[in-house]
C-alpha positions as YAML, in Angstrom:
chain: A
units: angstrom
residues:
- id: 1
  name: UNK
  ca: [19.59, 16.04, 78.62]
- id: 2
  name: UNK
  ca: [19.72, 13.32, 75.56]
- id: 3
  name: UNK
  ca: [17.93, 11.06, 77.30]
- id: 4
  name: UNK
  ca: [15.17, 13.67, 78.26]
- id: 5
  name: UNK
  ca: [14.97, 14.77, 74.55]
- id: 6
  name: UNK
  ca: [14.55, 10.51, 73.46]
- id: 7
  name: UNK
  ca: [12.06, 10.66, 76.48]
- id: 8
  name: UNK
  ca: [10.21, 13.32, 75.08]
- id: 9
  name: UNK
  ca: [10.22, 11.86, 71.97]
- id: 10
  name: UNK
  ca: [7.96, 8.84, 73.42]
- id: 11
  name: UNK
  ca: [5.80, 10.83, 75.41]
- id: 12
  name: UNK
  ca: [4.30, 12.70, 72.30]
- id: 13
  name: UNK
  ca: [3.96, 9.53, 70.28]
- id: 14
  name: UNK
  ca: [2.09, 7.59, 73.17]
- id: 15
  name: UNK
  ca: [-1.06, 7.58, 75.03]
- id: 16
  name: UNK
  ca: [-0.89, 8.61, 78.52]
- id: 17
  name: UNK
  ca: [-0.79, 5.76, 80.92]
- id: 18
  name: UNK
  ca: [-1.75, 5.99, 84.47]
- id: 19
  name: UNK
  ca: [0.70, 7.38, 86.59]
- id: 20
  name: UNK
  ca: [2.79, 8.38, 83.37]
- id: 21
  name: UNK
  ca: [3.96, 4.74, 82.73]
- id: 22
  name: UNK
  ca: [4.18, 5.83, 78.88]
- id: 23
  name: UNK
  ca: [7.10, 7.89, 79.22]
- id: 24
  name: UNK
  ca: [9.97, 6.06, 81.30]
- id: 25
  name: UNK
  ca: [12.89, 4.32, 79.72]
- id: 26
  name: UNK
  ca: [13.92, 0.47, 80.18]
- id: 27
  name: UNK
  ca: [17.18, -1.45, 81.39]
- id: 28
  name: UNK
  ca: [18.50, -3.49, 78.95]
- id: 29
  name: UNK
  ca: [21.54, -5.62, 78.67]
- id: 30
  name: UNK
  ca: [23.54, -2.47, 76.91]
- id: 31
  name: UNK
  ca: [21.82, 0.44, 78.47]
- id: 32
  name: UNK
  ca: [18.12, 2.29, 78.05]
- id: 33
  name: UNK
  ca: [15.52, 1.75, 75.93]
- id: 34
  name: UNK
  ca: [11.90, 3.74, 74.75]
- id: 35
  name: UNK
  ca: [10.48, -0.04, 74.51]
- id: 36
  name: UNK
  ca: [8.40, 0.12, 70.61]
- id: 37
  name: UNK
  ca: [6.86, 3.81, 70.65]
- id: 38
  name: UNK
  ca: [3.83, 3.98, 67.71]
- id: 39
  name: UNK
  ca: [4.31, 5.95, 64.69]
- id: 40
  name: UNK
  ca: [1.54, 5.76, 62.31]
- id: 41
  name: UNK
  ca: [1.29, 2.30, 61.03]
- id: 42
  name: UNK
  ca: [4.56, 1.06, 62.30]
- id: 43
  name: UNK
  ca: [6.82, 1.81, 65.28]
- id: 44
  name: UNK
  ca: [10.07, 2.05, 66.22]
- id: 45
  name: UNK
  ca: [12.36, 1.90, 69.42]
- id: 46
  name: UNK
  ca: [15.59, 4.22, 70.37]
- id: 47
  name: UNK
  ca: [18.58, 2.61, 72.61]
- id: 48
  name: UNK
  ca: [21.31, 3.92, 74.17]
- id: 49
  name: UNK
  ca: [24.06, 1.16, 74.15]
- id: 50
  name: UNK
  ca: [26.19, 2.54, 76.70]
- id: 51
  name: UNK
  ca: [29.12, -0.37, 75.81]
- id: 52
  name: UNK
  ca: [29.30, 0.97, 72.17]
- id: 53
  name: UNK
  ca: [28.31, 4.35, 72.98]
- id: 54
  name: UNK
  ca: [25.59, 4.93, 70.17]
- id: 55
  name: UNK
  ca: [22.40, 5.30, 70.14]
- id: 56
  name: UNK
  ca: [20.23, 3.35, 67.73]
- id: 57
  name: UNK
  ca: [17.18, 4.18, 66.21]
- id: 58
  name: UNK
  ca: [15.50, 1.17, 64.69]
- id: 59
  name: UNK
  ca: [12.00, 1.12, 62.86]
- id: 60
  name: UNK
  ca: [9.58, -2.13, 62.35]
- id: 61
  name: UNK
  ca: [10.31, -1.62, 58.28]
- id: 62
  name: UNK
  ca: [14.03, -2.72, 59.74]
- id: 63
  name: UNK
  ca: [15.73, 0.63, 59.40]
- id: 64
  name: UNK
  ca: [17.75, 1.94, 61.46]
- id: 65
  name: UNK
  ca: [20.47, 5.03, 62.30]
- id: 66
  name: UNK
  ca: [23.11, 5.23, 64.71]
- id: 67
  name: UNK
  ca: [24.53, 8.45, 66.55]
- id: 68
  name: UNK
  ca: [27.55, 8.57, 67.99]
- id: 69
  name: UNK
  ca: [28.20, 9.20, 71.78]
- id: 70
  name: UNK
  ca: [30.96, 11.31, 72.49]
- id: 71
  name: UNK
  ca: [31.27, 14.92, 74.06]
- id: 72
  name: UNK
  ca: [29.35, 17.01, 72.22]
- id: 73
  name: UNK
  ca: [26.90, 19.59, 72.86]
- id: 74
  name: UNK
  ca: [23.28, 19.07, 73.45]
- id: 75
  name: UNK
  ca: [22.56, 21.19, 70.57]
- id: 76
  name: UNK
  ca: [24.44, 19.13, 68.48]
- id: 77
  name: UNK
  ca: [23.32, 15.71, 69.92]
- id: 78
  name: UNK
  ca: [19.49, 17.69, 69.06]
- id: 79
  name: UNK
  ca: [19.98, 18.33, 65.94]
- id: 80
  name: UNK
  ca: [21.37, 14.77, 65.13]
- id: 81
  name: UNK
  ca: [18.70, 13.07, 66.55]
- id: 82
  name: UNK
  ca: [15.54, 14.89, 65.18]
- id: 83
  name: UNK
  ca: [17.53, 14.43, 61.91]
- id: 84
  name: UNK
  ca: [17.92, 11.18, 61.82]
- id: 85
  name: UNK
  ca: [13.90, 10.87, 63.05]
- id: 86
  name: UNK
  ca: [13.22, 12.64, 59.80]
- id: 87
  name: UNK
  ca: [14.96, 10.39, 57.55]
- id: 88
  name: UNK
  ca: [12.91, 7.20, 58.75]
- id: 89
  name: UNK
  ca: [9.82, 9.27, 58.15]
- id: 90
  name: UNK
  ca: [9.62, 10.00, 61.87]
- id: 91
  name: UNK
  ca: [8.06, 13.41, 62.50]
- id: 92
  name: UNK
  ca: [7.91, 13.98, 66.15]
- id: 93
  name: UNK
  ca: [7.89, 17.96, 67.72]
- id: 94
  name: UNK
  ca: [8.92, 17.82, 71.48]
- id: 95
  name: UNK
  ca: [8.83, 20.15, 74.05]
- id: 96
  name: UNK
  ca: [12.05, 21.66, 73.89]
- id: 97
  name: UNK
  ca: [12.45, 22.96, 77.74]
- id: 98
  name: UNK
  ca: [14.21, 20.65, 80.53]
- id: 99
  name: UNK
  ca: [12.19, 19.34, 82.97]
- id: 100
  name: UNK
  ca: [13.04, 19.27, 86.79]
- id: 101
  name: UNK
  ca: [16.24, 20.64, 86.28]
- id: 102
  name: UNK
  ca: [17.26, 24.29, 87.31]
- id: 103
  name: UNK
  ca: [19.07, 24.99, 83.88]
- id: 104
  name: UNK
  ca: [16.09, 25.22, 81.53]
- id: 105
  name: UNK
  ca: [18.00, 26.34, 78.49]
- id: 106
  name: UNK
  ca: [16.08, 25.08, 75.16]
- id: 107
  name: UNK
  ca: [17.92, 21.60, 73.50]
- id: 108
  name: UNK
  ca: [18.48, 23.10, 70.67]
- id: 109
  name: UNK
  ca: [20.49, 26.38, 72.53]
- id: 110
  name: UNK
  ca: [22.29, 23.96, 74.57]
- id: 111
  name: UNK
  ca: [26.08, 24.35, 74.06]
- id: 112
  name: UNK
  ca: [26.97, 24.60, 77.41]
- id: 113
  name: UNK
  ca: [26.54, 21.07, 78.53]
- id: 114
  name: UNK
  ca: [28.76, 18.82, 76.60]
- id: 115
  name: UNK
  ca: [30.12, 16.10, 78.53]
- id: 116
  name: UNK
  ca: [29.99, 12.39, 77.93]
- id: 117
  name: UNK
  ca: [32.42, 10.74, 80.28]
- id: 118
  name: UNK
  ca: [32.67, 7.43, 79.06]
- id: 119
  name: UNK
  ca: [34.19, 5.54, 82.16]
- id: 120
  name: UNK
  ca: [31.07, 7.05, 84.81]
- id: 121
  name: UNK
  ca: [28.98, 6.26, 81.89]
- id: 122
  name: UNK
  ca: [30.08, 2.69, 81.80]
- id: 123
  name: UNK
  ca: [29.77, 2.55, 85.43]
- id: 124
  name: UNK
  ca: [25.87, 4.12, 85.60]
- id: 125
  name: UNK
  ca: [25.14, 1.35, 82.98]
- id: 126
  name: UNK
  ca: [26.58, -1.36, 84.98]
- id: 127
  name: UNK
  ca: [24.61, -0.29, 88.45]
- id: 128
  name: UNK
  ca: [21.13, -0.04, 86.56]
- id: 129
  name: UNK
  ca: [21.77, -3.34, 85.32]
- id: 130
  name: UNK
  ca: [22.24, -4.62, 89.29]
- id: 131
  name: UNK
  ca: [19.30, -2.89, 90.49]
- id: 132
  name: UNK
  ca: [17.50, -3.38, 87.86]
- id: 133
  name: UNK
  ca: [17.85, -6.89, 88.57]
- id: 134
  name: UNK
  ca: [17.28, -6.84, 92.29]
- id: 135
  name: UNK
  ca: [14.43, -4.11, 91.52]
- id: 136
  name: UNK
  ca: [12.64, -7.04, 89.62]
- id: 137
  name: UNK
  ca: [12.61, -9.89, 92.36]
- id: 138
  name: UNK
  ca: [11.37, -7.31, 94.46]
- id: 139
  name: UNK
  ca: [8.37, -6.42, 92.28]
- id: 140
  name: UNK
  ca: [7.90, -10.32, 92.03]
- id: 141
  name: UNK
  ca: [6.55, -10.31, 96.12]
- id: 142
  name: UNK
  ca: [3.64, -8.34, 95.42]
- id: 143
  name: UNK
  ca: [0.10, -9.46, 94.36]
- id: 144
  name: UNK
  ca: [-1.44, -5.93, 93.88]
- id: 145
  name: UNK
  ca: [-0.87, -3.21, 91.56]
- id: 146
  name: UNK
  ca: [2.66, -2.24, 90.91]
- id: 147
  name: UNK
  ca: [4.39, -0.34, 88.31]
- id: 148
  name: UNK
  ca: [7.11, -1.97, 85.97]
- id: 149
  name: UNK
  ca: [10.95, -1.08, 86.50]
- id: 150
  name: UNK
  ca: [11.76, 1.78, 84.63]
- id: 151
  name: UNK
  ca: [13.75, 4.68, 84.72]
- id: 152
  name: UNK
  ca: [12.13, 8.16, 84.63]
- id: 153
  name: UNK
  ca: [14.44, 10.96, 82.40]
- id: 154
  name: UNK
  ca: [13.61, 13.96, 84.72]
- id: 155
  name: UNK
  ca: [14.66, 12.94, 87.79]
- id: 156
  name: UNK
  ca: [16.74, 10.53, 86.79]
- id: 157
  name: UNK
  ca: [16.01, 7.47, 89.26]
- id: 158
  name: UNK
  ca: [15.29, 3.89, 88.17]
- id: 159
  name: UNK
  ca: [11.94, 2.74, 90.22]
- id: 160
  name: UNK
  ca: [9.48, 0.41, 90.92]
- id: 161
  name: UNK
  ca: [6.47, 1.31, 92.70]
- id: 162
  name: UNK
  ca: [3.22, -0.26, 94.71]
- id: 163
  name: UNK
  ca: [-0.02, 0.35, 95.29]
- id: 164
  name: UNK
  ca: [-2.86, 0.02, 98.22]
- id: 165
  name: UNK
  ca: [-5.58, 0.29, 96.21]
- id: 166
  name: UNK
  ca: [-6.79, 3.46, 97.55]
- id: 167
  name: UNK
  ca: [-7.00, 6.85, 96.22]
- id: 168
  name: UNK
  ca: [-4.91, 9.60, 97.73]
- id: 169
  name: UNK
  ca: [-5.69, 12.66, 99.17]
- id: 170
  name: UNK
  ca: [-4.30, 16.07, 96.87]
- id: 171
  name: UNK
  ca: [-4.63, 19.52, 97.52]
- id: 172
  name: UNK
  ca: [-6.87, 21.05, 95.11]
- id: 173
  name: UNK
  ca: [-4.22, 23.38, 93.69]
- id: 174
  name: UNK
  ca: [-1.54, 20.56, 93.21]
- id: 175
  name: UNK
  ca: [-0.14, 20.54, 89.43]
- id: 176
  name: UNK
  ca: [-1.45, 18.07, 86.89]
- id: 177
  name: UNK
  ca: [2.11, 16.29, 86.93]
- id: 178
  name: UNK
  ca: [1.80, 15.20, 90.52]
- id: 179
  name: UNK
  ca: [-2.10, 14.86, 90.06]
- id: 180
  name: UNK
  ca: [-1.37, 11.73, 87.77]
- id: 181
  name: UNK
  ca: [1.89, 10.72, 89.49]
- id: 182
  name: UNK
  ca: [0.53, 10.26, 92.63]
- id: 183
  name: UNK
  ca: [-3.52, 10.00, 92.24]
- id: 184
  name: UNK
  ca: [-3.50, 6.32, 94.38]
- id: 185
  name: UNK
  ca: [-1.32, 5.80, 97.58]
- id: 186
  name: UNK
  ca: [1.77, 4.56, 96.53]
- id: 187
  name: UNK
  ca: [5.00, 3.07, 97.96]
- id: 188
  name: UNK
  ca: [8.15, 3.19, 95.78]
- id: 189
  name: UNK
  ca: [11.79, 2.56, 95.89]
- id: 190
  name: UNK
  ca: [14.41, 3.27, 93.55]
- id: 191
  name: UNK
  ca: [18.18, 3.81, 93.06]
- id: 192
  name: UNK
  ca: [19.26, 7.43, 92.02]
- id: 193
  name: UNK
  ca: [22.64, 8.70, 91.37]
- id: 194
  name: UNK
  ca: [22.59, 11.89, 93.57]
- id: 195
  name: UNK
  ca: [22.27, 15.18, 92.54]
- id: 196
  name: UNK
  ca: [23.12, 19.08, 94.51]
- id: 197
  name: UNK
  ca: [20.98, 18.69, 97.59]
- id: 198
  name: UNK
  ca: [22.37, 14.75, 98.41]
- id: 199
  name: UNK
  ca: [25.62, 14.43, 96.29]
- id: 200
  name: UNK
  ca: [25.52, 10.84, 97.12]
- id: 201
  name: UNK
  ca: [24.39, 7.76, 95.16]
- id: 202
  name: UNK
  ca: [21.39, 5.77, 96.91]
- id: 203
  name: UNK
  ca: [19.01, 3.83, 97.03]
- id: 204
  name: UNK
  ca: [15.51, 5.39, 98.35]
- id: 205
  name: UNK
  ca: [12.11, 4.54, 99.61]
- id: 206
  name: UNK
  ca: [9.45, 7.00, 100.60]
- id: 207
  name: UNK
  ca: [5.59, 6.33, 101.49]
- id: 208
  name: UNK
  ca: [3.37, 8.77, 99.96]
- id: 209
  name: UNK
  ca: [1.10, 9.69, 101.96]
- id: 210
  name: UNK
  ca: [3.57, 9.70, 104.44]
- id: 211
  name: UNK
  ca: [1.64, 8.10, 108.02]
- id: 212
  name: UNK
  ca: [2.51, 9.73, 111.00]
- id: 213
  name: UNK
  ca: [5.68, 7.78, 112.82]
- id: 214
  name: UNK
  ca: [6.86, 6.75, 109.77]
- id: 215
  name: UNK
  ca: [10.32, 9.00, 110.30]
- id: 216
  name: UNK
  ca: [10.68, 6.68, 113.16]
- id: 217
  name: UNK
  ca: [11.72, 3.57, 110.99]
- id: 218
  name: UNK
  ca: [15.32, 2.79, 110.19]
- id: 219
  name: UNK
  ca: [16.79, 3.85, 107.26]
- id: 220
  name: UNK
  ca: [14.96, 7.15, 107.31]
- id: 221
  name: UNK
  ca: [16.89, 10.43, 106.59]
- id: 222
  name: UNK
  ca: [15.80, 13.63, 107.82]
- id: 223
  name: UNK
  ca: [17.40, 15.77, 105.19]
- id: 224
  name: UNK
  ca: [16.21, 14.01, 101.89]
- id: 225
  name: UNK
  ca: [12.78, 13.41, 103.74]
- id: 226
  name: UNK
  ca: [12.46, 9.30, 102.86]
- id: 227
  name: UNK
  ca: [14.43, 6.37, 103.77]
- id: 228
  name: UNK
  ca: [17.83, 6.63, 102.33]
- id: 229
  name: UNK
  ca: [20.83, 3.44, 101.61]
- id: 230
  name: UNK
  ca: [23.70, 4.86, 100.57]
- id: 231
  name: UNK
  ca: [24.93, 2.69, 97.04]
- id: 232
  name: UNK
  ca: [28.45, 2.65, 99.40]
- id: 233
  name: UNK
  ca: [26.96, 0.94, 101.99]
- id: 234
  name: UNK
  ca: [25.69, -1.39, 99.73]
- id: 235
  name: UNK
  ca: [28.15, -2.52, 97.80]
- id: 236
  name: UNK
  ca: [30.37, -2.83, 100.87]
- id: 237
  name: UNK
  ca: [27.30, -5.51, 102.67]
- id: 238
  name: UNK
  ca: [28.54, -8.82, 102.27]
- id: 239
  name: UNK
  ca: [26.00, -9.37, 99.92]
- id: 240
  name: UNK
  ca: [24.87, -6.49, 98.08]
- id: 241
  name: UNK
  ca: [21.53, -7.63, 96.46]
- id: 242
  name: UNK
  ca: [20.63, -8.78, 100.07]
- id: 243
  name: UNK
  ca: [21.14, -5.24, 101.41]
- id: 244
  name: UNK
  ca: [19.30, -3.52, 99.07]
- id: 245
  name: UNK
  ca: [16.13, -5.91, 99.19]
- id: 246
  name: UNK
  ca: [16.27, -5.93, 102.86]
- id: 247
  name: UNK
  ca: [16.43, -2.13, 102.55]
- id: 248
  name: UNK
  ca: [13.33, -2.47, 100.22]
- id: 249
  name: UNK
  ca: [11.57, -4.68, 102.37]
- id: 250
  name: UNK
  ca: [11.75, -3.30, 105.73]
- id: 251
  name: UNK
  ca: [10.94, 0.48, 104.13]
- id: 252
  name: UNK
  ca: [7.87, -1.38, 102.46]
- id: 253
  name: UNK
  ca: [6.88, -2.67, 105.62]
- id: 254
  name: UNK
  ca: [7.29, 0.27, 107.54]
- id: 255
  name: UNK
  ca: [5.03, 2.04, 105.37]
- id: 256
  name: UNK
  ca: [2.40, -0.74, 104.53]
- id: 257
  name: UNK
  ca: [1.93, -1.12, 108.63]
- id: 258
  name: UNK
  ca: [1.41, 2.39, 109.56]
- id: 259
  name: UNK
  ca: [-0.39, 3.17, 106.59]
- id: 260
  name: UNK
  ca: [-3.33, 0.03, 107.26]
- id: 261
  name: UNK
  ca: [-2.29, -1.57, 104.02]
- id: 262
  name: UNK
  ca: [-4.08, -4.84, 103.58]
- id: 263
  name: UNK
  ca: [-0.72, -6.71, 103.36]
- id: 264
  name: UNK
  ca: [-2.50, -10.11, 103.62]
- id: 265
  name: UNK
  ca: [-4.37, -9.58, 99.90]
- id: 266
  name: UNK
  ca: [-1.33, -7.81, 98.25]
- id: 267
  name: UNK
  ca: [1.65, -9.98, 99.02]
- id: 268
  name: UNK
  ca: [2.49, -13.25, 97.91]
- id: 269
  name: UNK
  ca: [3.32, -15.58, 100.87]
- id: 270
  name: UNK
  ca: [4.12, -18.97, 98.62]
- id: 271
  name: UNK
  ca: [6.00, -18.97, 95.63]
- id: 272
  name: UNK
  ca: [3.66, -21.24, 93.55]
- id: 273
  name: UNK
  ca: [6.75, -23.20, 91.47]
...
């Protein structure tokens, strides 16, 4: 929930990007970051450093407040943080609602969810920074379009994503959300820490739109739907970073084939240096 309310925070302040690439968070050495979000004449960034367990609101005027991470309510964390906004002359108003979550009580009536465990946190920190890493050779391969690495607050998944090219086919009724998200045929693969329906950390891929045989590939998982690599499995490979771009490969592959994707003009074959 605090990172969806620091999420929110850059997606009123910034103009929508294709595919909503102005509202994901970054890996950095300590934990997430908005990247510089636009505030009038200036701008400013928010970080959670999951080592020190603050978050850090810095402007480009070199100010800067700190909020403490500990277990506390969302409420509280909400009130905090749109305080601290509005002493660096920050006036921001967010929409206060969860989004794909099934509890969609308000932030600021939030006192039910108040945990911060500090160890799992540590431990979430230290896996983006992995695939965040092995996220970003991948990306390196490909010629064409592809998003950056970022982490997206609703769902809660670190990704990186390719394109064809090509437009994709949506119903007519489909909601603007998915309407942006998924205007161009896309292949993506990210890392997600598991949730009710797959209580299992993984790494995924999916193909959207899916081509027919493509539940025929390895890795593919009939329950979540897309290609599936458990985070256990990985770390137990020999060589994890290995595993999960072999995992990202051969699920890119899969796709690109059955899909007609003109692999030849998107890939690089040579690394130039």
């Amino acid at each position: 929930m605090w990172t969806q309310i620091v999420g929110k925070t850059r997606l009123a302040l910034t103009p929508l990007e294709n595919h909503w690439w102005n509202v994901p968070l970054y890996v950095t050495p300590c934990g997430l970051t908005t990247s510089p979000i636009p505030f009038q004449q200036r701008s400013f960034a928010v970080e959670f450093d999951l080592i020190a367990h603050r978050l850090t609101i810095r402007t480009s005027e070199g100010a800067e407040r700190a909020i403490a991470l500990f277990p506390r309510s969302v409420a509280d964390f909400y009130a905090e943080y749109m305080a601290s906004l509005h002493s660096l002359g920050i006036e921001v108003s967010i929409h206060r609602t969860p989004v794909e979550f099934d509890d969609t009580t308000p932030f600021d009536r939030d006192f039910h969810h108040a945990s911060y465990d500090t160890k799992h946190v540590e431990s979430f920190r230290r896996i983006l920074i992995g695939a965040d890493r092995v996220f970003k050779e991948f990306h390196a391969r490909f010629l064409g379009k592809s998003s950056p690495v970022h982490f997206f607050w609703g769902s809660f998944d670190l990704a990186v994503t390719r394109f064809s090219g090509r437009l994709c086919p949506l119903p007519e009724d489909v909601d603007p959300v998915t309407r942006e998200a998924y205007s161009h045929e896309v292949i993506s693969c990210g890392f997600w820490p598991g949730g009710r329906t797959f209580p299992y950390p993984a790494f995924y891929s999916y193909t959207k739109p899916a081509p027919a045989g493509l539940d025929q590939a390895a890795y593919w998982n009939n329950q979540m739907g897309e290609f599936i690599l458990k985070y256990d499995d990985a770390r137990a490979a020999s060589s994890p970073d290995l595993a999960i771009l072999d995992f990202c490969q051969n699920t890119y592959e899969a796709g690109a084939n059955l899909a007609a994707w003109d692999r030849a003009a998107l890939e690089r074959q040579v690394n130039p240096i």
